[in-house]
C-alpha positions in Angstrom: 90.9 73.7 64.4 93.1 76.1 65.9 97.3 76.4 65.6 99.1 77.8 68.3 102.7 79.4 67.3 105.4 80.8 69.1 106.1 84.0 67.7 109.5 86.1 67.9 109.4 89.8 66.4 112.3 91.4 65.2 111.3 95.4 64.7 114.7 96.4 63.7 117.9 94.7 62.5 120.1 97.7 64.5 122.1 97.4 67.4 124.1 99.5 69.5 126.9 96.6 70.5 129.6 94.9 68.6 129.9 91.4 70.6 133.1 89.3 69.5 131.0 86.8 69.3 127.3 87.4 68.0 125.9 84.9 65.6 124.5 88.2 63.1 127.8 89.4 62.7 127.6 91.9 60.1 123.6 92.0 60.2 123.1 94.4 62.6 122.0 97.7 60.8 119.6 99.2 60.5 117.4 98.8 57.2 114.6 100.5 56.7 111.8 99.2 54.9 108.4 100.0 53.5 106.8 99.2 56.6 106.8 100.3 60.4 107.8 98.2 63.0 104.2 98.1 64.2 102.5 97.7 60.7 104.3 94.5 60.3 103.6 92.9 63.6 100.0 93.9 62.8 100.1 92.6 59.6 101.2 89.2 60.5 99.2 88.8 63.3 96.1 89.6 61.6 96.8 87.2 58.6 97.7 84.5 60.9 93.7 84.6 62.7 92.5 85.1 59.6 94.0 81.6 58.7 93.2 80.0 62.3 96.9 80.3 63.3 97.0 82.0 66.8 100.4 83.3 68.4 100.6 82.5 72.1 103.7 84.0 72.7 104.6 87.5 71.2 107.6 88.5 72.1 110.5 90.7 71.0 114.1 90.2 69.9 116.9 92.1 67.4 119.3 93.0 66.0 118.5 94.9 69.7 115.0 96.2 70.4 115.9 99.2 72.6 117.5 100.9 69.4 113.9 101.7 68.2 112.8 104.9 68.8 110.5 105.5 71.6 107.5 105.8 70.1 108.1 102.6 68.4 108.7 100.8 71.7 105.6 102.2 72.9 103.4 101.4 70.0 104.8 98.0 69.8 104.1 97.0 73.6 100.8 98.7 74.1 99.8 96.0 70.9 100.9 93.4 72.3 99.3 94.2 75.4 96.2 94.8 74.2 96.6 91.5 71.9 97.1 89.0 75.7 94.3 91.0 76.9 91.9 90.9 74.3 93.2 86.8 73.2 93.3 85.9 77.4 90.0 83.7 77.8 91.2 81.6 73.9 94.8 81.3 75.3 94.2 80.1 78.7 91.9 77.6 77.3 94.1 76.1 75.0 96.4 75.3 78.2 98.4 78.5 77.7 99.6 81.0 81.0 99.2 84.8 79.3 101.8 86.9 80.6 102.9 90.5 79.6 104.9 92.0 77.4 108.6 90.5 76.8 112.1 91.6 75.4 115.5 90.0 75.2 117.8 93.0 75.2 121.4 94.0 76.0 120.3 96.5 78.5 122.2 99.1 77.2 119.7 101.6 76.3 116.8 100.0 78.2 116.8 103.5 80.4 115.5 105.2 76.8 112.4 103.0 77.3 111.7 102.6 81.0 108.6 104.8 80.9 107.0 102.2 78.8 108.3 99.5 80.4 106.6 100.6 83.8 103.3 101.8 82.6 102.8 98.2 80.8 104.8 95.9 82.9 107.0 94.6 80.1 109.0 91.4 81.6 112.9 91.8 80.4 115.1 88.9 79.9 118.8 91.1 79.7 121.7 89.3 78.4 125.1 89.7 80.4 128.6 88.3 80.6 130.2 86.7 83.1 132.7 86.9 84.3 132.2 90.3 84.2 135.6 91.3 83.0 135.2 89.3 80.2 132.0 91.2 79.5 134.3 94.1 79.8 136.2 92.5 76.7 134.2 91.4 74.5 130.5 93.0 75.0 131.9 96.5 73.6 129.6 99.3 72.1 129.8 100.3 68.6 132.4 102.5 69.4 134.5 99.8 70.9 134.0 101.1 74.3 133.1 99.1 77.5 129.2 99.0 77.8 129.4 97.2 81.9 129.0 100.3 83.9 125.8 101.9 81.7 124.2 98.4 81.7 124.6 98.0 85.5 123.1 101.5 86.0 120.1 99.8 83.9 119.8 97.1 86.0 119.2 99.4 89.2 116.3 101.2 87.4 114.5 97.8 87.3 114.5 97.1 91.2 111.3 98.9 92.1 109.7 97.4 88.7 107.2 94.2 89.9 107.3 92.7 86.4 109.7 90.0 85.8 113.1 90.8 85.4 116.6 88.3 84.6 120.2 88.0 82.8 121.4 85.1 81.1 125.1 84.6 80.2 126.5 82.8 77.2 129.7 80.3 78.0 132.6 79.6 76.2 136.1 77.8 76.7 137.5 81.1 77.8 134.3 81.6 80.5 135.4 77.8 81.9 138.9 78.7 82.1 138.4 81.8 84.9 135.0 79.7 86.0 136.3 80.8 90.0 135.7 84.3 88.5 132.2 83.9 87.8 130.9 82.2 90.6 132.5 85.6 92.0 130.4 87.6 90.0 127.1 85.7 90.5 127.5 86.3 94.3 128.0 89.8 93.2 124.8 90.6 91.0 122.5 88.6 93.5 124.0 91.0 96.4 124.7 93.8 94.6 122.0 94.6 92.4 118.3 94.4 91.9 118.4 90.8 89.9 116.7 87.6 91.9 120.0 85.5 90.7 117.8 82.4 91.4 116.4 83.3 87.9 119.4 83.8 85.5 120.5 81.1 82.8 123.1 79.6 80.9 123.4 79.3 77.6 126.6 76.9 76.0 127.6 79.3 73.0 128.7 77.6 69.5 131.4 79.4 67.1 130.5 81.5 63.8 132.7 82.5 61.2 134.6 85.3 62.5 134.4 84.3 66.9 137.0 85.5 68.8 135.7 82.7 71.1 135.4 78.7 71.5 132.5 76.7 72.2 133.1 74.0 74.8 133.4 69.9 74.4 130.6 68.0 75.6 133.6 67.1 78.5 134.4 70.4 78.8 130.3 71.5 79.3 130.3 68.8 82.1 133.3 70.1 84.0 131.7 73.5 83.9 128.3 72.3 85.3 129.9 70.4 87.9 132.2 73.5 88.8 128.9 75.6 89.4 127.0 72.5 91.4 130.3 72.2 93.4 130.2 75.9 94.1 126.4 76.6 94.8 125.3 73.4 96.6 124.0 73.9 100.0 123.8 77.8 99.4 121.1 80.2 99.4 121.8 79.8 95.6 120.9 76.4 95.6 117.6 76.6 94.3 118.8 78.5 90.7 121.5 75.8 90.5 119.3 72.8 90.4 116.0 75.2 88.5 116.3 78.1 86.3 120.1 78.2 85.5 120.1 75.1 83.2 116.6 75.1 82.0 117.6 75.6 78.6 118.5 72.3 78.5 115.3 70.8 79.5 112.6 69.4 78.6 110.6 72.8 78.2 113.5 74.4 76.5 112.4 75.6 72.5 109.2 73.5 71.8 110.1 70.2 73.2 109.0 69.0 69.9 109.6 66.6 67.4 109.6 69.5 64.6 110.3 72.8 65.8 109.4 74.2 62.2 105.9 73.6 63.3 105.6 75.9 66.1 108.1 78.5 66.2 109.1 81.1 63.8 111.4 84.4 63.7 109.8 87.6 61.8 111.6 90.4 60.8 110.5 93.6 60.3 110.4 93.2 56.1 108.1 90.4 56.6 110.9 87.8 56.4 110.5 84.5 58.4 112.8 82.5 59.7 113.3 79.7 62.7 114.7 81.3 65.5 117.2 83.6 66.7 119.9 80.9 65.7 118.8 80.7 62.2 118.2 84.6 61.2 119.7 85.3 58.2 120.6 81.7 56.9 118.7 80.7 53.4 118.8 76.8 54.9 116.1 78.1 57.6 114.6 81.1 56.1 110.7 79.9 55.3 109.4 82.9 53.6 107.9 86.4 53.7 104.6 87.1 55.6 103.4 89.7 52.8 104.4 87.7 50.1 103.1 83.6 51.1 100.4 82.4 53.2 101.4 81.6 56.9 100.2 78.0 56.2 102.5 77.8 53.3 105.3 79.2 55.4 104.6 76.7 57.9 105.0 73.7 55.6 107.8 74.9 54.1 109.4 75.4 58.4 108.1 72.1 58.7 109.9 70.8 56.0 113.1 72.4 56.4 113.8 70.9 60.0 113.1 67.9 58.7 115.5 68.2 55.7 118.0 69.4 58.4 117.1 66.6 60.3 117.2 64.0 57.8 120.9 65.4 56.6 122.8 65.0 59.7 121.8 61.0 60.0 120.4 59.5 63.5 122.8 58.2 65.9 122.1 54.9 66.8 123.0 55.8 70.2 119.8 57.9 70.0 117.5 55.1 69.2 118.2 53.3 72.3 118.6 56.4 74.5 115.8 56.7 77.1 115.7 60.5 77.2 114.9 60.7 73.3 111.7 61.8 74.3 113.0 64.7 75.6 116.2 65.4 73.6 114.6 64.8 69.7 118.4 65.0 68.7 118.4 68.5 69.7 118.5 71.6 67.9 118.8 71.5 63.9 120.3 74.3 63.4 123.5 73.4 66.0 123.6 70.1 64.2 123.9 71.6 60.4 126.3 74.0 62.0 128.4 71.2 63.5 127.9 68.2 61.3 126.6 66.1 64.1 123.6 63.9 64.2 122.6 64.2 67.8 122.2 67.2 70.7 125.6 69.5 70.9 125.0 69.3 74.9 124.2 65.5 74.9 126.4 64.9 77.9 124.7 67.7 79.7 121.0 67.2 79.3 121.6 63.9 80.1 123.2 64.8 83.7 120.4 67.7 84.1 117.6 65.0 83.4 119.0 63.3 86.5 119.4 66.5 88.8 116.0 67.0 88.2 114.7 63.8 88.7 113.1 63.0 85.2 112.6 59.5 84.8 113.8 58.0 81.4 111.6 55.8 79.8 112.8 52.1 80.5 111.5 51.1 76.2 112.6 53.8 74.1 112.2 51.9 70.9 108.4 53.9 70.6 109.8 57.1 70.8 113.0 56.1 68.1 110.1 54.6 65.8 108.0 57.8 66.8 110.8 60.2 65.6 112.3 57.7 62.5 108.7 58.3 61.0 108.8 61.3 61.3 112.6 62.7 60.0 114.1 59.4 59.0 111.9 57.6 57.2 114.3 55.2 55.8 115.1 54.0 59.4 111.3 53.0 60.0 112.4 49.2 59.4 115.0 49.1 61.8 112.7 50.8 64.6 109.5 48.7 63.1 107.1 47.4 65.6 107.8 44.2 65.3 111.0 45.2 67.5 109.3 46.6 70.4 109.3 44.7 73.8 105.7 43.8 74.9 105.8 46.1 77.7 105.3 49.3 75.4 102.1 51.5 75.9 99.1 50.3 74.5 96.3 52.3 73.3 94.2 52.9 76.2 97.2 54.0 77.9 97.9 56.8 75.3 94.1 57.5 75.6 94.2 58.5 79.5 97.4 60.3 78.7 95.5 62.8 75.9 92.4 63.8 77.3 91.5 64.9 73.9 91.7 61.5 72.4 89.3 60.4 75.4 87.0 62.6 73.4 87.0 60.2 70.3 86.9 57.1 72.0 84.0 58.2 74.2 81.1 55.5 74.4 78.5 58.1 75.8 78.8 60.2 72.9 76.2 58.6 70.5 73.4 56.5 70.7 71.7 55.2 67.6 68.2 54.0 67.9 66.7 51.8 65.0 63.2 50.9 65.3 63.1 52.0 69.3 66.2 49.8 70.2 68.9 51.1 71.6 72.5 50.6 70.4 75.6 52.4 72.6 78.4 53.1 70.8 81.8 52.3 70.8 85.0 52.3 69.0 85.4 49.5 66.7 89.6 49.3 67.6 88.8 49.3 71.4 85.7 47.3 72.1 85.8 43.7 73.5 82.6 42.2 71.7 81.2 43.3 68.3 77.9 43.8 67.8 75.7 43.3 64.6 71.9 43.9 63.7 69.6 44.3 61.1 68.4 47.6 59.2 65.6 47.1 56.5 64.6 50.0 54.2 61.2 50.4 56.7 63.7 51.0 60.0 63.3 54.4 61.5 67.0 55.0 62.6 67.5 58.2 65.1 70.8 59.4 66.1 71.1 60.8 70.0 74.6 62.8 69.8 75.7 64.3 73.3 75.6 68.1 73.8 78.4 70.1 74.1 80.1 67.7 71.6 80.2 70.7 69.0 82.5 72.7 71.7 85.1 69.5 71.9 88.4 71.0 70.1 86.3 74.0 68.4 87.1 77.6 68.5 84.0 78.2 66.1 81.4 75.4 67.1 79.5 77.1 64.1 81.5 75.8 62.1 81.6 72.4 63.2 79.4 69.4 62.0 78.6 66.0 62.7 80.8 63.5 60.7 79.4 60.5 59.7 80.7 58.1 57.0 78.5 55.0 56.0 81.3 51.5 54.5 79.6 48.7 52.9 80.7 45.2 53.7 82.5 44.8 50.3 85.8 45.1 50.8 88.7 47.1 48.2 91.9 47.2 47.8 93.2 51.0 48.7 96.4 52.6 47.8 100.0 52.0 47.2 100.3 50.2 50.7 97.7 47.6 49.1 95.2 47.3 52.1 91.8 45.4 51.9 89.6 47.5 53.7 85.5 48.2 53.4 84.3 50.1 50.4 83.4 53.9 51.1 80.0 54.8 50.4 79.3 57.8 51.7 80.1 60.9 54.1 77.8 63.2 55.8 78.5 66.0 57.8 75.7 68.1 59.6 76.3 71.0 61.4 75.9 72.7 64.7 72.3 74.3 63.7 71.1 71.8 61.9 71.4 68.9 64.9 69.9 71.5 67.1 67.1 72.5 65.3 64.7 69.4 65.9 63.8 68.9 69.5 64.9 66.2 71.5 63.3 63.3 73.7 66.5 62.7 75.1 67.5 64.7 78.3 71.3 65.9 77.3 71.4 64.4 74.1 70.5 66.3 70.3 68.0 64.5 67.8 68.7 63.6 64.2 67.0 61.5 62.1 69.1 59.4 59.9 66.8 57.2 58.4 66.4 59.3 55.0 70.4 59.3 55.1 70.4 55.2 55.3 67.8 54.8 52.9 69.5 57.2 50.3 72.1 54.8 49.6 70.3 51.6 50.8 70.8 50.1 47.2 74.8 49.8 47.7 74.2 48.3 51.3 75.3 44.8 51.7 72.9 42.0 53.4 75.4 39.4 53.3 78.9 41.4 54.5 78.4 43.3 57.3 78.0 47.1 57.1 79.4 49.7 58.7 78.5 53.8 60.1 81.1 55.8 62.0 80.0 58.7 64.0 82.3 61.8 64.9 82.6 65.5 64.5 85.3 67.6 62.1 86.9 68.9 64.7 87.5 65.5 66.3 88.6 63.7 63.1 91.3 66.3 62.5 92.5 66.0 65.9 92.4 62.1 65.5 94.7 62.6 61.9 96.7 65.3 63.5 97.8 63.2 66.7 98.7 60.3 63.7 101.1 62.5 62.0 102.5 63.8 65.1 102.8 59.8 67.2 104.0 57.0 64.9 102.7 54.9 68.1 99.5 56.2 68.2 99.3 55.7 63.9 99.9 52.1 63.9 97.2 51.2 66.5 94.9 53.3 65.3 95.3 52.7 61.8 91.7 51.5 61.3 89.2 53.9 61.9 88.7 54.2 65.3 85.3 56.2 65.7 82.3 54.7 67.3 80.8 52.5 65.2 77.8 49.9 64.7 78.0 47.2 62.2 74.7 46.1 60.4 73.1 44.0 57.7 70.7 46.1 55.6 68.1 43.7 54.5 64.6 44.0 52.6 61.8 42.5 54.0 61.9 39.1 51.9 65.5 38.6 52.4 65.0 38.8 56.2 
């Protein structure tokens, strides 16, 4: 199956701007390596499909992207181009919108570059101060020289560009104390210059080592929001205020995931992966090198990182019983290392946002605390056990019409076994109301009907896909440190796409297999006392089944058992029937 990553390219560490406050500091040089910046996005790309890992987003950050040559720019672009192009029909099935071509840049030597930017529609997120005379202060050049007038005169060479095209601006304290000056200056750039100002964000800046500037209180972050609202509510503006300009505080913000180290990942130009744009450079979330480990190595390791992160900074009990934890997930590791905090930097915020926008809380949040405790607290799970939850929570069919690829699994119209021309439809053993039992004998002719189409559910490569079958006799075993009594394994059995094609059907919309040789293989270990058991499924669905355990402690403890369709049976000779 499939992995979809977020992935942000760095093609060269240099930049050609010396911000006050710029969480590289010193890092931004160039340093050349054996490599070109297009042989390593090549390179990474390449050895991700050949591991099943596919990036849905490429897009490009720095150090500051417009100091590569232009050739560079080019070469890089046209690939990833090519790359939505040639990945559009595998990407908008998986649920993802393909766009073009992106870069976050400082816009000061975007006008090197524009030819490029035209011919392949590159969408440009620029990066801007307001109020502008602060940008004048501390968003100098190398040289120590104001950059505002060149970067404006970049802005205008975007207006007759159709691709999409925005500025975000970082806050501090000083930004909040001269907050008149920027609501100025917003009015300005959406009169004055090319830029839709109903698309622009925010962004709450935190302090490094050597910042000129300071990051806002949670208060302080709420008297700036409500400033803004104040100032914007009932304008033409009105639309950005309560949409785009706090979105990086929503729910869509990052990966709205419990574990970003799953899905998103930072790669340099050396071949060096790390988390994000906040964590370049620091060893706590640097997860490898890309010509060095395998990405699925450097993806446990990501995966395991957060969640040491995660797991040093505590959970806030406060969490636990807050009803946008499904949202939130703490917030964003690396702010909370940096700050020595245990839940969201803009808490206070988000939570204020959540209600401007209208997103409902939920009313039980102890699933999502135990959901998240599994996961990054493990030690919590008692205090956020089951046994705690109200008995409103979701049940299991619930979170089945919520994922319609769980519906898959749970299906009852996806098998129908057959022994000795009777008909037996199948259902999962954790959802059905009655049970049913029969009889097999080693004479029975047993004949499996499995839906078509079933090898296309959840499989990129339904070639490599294959029936899953696993045959339990009614003895029971003791499994494992959690000491569970469950039924003895006997046997698994996996068949693949060809194979349950190649015999010819008497079903209308349904394949043939004959399972009779199968059952009579291991007919000796079969129980005619204890009921037996045979689960039917495919790979692909199985791993989706384990995946969505790890991923929802809910979903793990009521699907514990196995929860394929099933049909329980006594196998019997003759003279014991």
């Amino acid at each position: 199956m499939n992995t979809y990553i977020h992935l942000l390219y760095v093609p060269t560490m240099a930049c050609n701007m010396a911000c006050s406050y710029c969480y590289l500091e010193d890092e931004t040089k160039d340093l050349r390596t054996g490599h070109s910046a297009l042989e390593t996005l090549v390179y990474a790309v390449d050895k991700c499909r050949q591991e099943d890992i596919i990036p849905f987003n490429i897009s490009l950050h720095g150090g500051e992207v417009t100091c590569l040559d232009a050739g560079d720019f080019r070469d890089i672009i046209a690939y990833i181009s090519e790359y939505y192009e040639k990945n559009r029909g595998l990407l908008t099935g998986a649920g993802f919108r393909v766009g073009q071509p992106h870069i976050k840049t400082n816009l000061l030597a975007l006008d090197r570059h524009m030819d490029a930017v035209r011919e392949y529609g590159v969408s440009v997120s620029g990066s801007i101060d307001l109020p502008l005379s602060l940008h004048r202060q501390y968003r100098v050049g190398k040289d120590g020289k104001d950059t505002l007038d060149q970067i404006l005169s970049n802005v205008a060479l975007l207006a007759d560009l159709p691709s999409h095209k925005k500025v975000s601006a970082t806050i501090f304290r000083e930004h909040l104390e001269r907050i008149d000056e920027v609501i100025e200056d917003i009015w300005y750039l959406h009169r004055n210059t090319c830029l839709d100002m109903l698309d622009f964000n925010f962004m709450i800046g935190f302090e490094n080592s050597s910042s000129l500037l300071h990051a806002l209180t949670e208060e302080e972050q709420l008297q700036f929001f409500r400033g803004i609202r104040d100032a914007f509510e009932g304008t033409e503006l009105e639309e950005g205020l309560k949409g785009a300009w706090f979105r990086e505080f929503g729910p869509d913000y990052c990966t709205n995931c419990v574990n970003c180290g799953e899905k998103f990942y930072l790669l340099e130009r050396n071949g060096d992966i790390y988390s994000c744009v906040r964590g370049q450079k620091n060893p706590d979330f640097y997860y490898g090198n890309i010509y060095q480990d395998s990405m699925r190595s450097i993806m446990e390791t990501g995966a395991q990182k957060i969640r040491e992160v995660h797991a040093s900074c505590g959970f806030d009990e406060a969490c636990g019983n807050c009803q946008y934890l499904y949202l939130c997930r703490t917030g964003c590791p690396f702010v909370k290392r940096q700050q020595k905090r245990a839940r969201s930097y803009t808490c206070l915020l988000q939570k204020e946002l959540y209600e401007l926008w209208n997103i409902p809380g939920h009313a039980y949040p102890r699933p999502d605390a135990l959901d998240y405790v599994c996961q990054m607290h493990p030690d919590l799970i008692g205090e956020y056990a089951l046994a705690k939850l109200p008995g409103q929570i979701t049940d299991l069919r619930s979170l089945i019409r919520q994922d319609t690829n769980l519906h898959y699994i749970y299906d009852p119209d996806l098998f129908i076994l057959n022994i000795d021309g009777n008909d037996f439809s199948l259902e999962s053993q954790i959802i059905k109301q009655n049970r049913v039992f029969t009889f097999i004998t080693p004479q029975s002719r047993v004949i499996l009907y499995v839906r078509e189409g079933i090898f296309e559910v959840l499989s990129s490569y339904p070639e490599n896909n294959a029936l899953y079958i696993q045959l339990l006799t009614g003895d029971t075993i003791v499994y494992g440190d959690e000491g569970r009594t469950k039924q003895r394994h006997i046997a698994n059995e996996m068949i693949y796409k060809q194979v349950a094609e190649a015999d010819s059907s008497d079903r209308k919309g349904y394949m043939r297999v004959d399972l009779t040789h199968f059952l009579g293989r291991y007919g000796r270990y079969l129980s005619a006392v204890q009921a037996n058991n045979i689960f039917f499924t495919t790979a692909a669905l199985r791993d989706y089944h384990y995946s969505k355990q790890k991923n929802n402690a809910f979903y793990h403890i009521q699907a514990v058992d196995l929860p394929f369709q099933n049909l329980e049976f006594y196998y019997v000779t003759m003279e014991e029937k």
